[in-house]
C-alpha positions in Angstrom: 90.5 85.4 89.1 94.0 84.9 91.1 95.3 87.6 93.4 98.3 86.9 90.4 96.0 87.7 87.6 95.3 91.1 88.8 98.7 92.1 88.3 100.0 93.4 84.7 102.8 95.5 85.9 106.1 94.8 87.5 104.9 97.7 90.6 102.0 95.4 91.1 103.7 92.0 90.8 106.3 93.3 93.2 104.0 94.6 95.8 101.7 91.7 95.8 105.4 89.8 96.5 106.1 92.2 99.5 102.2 91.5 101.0 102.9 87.8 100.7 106.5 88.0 102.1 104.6 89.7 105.4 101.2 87.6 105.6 101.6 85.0 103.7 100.7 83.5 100.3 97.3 83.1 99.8 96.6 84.5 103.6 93.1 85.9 104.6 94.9 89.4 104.1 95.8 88.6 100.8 92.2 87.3 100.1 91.3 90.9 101.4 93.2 93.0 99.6 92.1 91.0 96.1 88.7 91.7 97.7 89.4 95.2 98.1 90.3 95.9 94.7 87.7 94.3 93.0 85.8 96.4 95.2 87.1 99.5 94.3 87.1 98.4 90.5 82.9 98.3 91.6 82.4 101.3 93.2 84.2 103.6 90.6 82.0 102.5 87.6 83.0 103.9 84.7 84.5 107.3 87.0 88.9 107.6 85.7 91.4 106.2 88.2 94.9 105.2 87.8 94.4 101.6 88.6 98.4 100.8 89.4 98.1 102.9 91.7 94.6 101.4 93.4 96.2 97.7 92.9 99.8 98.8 94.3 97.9 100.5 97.3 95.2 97.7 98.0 98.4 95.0 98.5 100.4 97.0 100.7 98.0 99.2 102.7 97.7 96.5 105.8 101.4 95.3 105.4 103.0 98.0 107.6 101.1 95.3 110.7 103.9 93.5 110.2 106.9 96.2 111.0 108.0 96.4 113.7 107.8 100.4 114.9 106.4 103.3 116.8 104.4 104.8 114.0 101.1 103.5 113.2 101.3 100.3 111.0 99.5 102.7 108.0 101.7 105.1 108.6 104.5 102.0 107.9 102.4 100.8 105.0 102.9 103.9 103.5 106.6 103.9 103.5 106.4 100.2 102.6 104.6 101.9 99.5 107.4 103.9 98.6 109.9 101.4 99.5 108.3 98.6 97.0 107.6 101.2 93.8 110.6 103.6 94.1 112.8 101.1 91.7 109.9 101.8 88.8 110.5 105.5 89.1 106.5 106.7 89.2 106.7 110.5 89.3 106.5 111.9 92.7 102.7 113.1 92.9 101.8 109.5 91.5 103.9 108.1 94.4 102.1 110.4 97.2 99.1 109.2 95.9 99.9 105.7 96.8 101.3 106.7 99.9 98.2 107.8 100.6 95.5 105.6 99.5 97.8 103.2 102.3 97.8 105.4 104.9 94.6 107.0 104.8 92.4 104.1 104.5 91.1 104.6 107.8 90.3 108.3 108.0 87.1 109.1 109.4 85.6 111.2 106.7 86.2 111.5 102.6 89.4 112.0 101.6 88.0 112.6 98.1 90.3 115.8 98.3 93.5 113.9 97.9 92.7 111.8 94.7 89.7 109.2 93.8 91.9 106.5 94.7 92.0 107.3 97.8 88.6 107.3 98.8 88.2 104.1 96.8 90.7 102.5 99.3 88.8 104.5 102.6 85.1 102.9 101.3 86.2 99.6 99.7 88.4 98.4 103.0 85.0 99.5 105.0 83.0 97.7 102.3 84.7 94.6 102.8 85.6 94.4 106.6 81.9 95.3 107.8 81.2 92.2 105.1 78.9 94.9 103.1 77.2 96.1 105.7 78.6 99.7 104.7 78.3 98.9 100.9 78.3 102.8 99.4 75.5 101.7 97.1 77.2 98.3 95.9 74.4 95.8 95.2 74.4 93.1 98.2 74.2 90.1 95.8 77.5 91.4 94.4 78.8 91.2 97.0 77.5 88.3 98.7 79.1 86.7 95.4 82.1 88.4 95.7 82.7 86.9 99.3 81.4 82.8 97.8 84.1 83.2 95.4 86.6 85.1 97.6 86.1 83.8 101.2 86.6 85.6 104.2 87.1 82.5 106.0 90.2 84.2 108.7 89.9 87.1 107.9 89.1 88.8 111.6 91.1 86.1 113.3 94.0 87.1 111.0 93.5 90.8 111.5 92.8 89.8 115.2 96.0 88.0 115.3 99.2 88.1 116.1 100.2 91.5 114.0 97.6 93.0 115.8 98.2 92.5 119.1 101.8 93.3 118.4 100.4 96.2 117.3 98.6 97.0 120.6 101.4 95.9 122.5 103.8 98.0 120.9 102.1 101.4 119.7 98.7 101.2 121.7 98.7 104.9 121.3 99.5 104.5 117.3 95.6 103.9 117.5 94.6 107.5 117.2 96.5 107.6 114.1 95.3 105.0 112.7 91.5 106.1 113.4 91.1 108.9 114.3 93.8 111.3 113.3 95.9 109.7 110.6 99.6 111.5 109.4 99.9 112.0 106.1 103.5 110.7 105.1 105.3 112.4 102.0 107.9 111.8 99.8 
């Protein structure tokens, strides 16, 4: 399935446009973020999430690497969230909980608390940048499927890259919360 396929709704075709406009079209970030989703797709079985909100979310959540700023880049990717699905008027506790599936995808511990698709985006960005190693219970031939038919081929050289070291370079101290500590951005 295409990154394109994924998308049924104009929030999702136009945040997949505003990942693409930052990393590129088919990009080893954008071959992420499809792997992301279909990950989180996995890992909720047959549990109720709003899946606009999960697919809106999985495009943007690494985008805020490439903005230029002070704030940490998913601190950026959460206002990059609000930015892209304001003109499709979601109600605001629908947008919060985009905002922060994007910026909270690096907490340390659940963030079950905020929504399910939250902690979808927390466990299926770990799932897929540890290349399953964490897998929260996903079968590893799943996965190893997932990654023949989605590569990963980039993908730590492109996260490794330029946006990143930008990212050091700029905001070293952002780090903390982006790991460790992160804001919680609201509407």
């Amino acid at each position: 399935m295409r990154p394109d396929d994924l998308c049924t709704t104009p929030a999702e075709h136009a945040a997949l446009a505003a990942l693409r406009e930052r990393a590129g079209s088919g990009s080893p970030m954008e071959r992420h973020c499809h792997r992301q989703f279909l990950i989180c797709e996995r890992l909720a079985g047959e549990r109720a999430y709003d899946r606009e909100v999960v697919l809106v979310a999985c495009w943007l959540h690494d985008a805020g690497l490439w903005t230029a700023s002070k704030d940490p880049y998913v601190t950026e990717g959460a206002r990059l969230v609000q930015q892209v699905v304001a003109p499709f008027g979601w109600p605001q506790e629908r947008l919060q909980l985009c905002m922060d599936a994007a910026e909270q995808h690096h907490a340390p511990r659940s963030v079950e608390r905020l929504g399910p698709e939250v902690e979808l985006l927390r466990r299926s960005d770990l799932v897929d940048v540890s290349r399953g190693l964490v897998n929260f219970g996903i079968e590893r031939a799943w996965l190893r499927e997932l990654f023949r038919q989605i590569p990963r081929t980039g993908i730590w050289r492109h996260m490794l890259g330029p946006a990143t070291v930008q990212e050091l370079r700029h905001r070293p101290r952002s780090l903390v919360g982006v790991f460790l500590a992160p804001r919680r951005t609201t509407v």
